[in-house]
C-alpha positions in Angstrom: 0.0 0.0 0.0 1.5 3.2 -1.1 1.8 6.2 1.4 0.8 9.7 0.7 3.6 12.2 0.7 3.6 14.7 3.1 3.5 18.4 1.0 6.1 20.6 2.9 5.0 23.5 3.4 8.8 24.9 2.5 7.3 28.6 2.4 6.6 29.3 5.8 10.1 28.9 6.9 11.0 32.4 4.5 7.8 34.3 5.0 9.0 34.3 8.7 12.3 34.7 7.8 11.6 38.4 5.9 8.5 39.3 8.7 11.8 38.6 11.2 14.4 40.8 8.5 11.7 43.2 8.2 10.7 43.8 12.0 14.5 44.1 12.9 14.3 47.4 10.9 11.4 48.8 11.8 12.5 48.0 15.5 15.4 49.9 14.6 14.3 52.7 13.3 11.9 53.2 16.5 14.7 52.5 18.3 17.0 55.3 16.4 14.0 57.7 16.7 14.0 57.5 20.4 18.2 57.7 21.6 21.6 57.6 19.4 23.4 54.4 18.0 25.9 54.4 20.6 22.7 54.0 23.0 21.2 51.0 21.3 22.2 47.5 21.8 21.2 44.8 19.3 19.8 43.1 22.2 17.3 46.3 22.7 16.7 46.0 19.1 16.2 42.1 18.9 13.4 42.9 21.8 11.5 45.1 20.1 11.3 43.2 17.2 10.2 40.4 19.0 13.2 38.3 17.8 15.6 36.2 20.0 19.2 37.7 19.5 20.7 34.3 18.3 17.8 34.8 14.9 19.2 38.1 14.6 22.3 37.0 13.2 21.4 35.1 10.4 19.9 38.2 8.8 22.2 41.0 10.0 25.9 39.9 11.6 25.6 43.1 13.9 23.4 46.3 14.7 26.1 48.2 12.5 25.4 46.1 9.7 21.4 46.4 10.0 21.9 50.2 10.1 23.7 50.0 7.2 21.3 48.0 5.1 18.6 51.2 6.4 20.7 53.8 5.3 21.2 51.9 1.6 17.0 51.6 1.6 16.8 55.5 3.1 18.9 56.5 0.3 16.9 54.6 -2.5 14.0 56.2 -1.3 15.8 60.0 -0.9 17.0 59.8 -4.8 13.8 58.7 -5.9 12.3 61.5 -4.5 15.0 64.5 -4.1 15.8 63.6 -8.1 12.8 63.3 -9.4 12.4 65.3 -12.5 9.0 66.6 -11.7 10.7 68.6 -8.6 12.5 70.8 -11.0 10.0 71.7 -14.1 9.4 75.0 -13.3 13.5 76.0 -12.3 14.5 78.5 -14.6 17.9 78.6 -13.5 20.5 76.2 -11.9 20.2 78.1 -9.3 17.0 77.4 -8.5 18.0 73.8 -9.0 20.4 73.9 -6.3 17.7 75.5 -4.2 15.2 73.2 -4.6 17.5 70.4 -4.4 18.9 72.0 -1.1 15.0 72.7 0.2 13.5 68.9 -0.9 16.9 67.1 1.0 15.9 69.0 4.1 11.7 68.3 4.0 12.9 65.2 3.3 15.5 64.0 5.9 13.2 66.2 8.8 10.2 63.7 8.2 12.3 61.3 10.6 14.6 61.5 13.2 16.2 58.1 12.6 16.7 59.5 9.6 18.3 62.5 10.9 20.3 60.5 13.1 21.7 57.9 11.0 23.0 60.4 7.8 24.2 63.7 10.2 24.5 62.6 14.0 28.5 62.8 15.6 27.9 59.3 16.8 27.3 56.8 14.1 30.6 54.9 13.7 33.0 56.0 10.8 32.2 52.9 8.6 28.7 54.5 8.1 30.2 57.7 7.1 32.8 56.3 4.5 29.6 54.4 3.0 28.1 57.8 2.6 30.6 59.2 0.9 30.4 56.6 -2.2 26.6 57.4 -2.3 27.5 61.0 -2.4 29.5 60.1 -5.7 26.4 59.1 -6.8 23.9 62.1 -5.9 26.2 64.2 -7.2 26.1 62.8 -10.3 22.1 62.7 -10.5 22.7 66.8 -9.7 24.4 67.1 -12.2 22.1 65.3 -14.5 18.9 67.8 -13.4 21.4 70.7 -14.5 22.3 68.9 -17.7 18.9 67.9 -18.2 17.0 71.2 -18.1 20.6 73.9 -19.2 23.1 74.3 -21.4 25.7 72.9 -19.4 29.4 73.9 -20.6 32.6 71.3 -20.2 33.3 70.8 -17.1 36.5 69.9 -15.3 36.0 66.1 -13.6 32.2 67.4 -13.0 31.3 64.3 -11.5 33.7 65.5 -8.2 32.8 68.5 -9.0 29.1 67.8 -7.8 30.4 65.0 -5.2 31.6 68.4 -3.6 28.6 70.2 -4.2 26.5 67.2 -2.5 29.0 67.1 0.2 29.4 70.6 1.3 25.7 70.8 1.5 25.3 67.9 3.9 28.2 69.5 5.9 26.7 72.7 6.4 23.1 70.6 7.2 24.8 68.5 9.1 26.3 71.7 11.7 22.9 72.5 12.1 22.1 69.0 13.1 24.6 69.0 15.6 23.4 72.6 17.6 19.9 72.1 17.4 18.6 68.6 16.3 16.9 69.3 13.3 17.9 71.2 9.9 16.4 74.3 9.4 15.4 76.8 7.3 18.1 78.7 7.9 20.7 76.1 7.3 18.9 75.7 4.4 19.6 78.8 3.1 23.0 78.9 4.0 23.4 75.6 2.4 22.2 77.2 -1.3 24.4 79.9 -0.6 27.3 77.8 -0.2 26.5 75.3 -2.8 25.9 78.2 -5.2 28.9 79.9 -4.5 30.8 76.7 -4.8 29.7 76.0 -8.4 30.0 79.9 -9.5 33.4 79.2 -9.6 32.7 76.7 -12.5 29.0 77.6 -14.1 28.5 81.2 -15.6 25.9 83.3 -13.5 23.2 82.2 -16.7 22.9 79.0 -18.4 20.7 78.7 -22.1 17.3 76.8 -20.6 16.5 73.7 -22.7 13.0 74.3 -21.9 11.9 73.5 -25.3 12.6 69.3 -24.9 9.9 69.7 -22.0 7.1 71.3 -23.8 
């Protein structure tokens, strides 16, 4: 008499396995919303996920390395939305690029203080820093692709560390304001178009021919 075979049920084991991947980073987040990295164990976070610590290390080796993985998925999300072309239809000068680039970063990173936390506090360790310069590389290329999209752009000397700058002395003059009050500002805001602007002066002339005509 022949036996019937048991289905296994083989996708259970995974569905668990991303609720668990999944609840590790929202627990983190809360958890970076609430006190600094240095504060937060991967116990802490493990307990608020609901996860026993020795599960936690088959999907992230330490909390630096879950944190990590949030700012690589906090980035997608900023480019998608800082970038998007829609955000700079109506610019009718770099300029205004830079500032509404500038403006967007800030309404952006200020919706969370995780956020805030993990891309401009003093605390986070220098590994996290190093990764954000390499996606830095990478915004400042997209900048440059809104200027080069919408303007006459002339030849440019090594523009894409030109705009790496640009990116970076932005978040550097954000990330001051981060560190004396908590939050960015309007005011750091401005300063940071200022700076940006006066930065890339030294390479763009004060008006650029509009290509408005490829968006009509």
């Amino acid at each position: 008499m022949q036996t019937k075979k048991r289905k296994r049920r083989s996708g259970l084991p995974q569905e668990r396995g991303v609720k668990r991947r999944e609840g590790l980073k929202t627990a983190a987040l809360t958890l970076l919303g609430q006190a600094g990295f240095q504060d937060i164990t991967y116990q802490r976070i493990a307990d608020n996920a609901g996860v026993p610590l020795a599960s936690c290390y088959h999907f992230y080796r330490n909390k630096l390395d879950l944190v990590r993985v949030l700012a690589d998925e906090l980035t997608e999300e900023y480019v998608e939305i800082v970038f998007d072309s829609d955000k700079y239809r109506n610019a009718v000068s770099w300029q205004d690029c830079i500032d509404i680039y500038v403006r967007a970063s800030v309404a952006h990173h200020n919706r969370s203080t995780a956020e805030l936390r993990i891309f401009f506090s003093g605390d986070v360790p220098l590994t996290l820093r190093q990764d954000a310069l390499q996606r830095e590389k990478s915004m400042g290329l997209r900048l440059f692709g809104v200027l080069s999209e919408r303007f006459d752009v002339p030849d440019l000397p090594d523009p894409e560390n030109l705009f790496f700058r640009a990116v970076e002395i932005a978040r550097t003059v954000l990330a001051l304001d981060y560190q004396e009050v908590g939050s960015l500002t309007d005011d750091s805001a401005t300063e940071a178009v200022r700076a940006v602007t006066g930065y890339l002066s030294n390479y763009l002339p004060p008006v650029l021919a509009s290509k408005s005509t490829l968006f009509k």
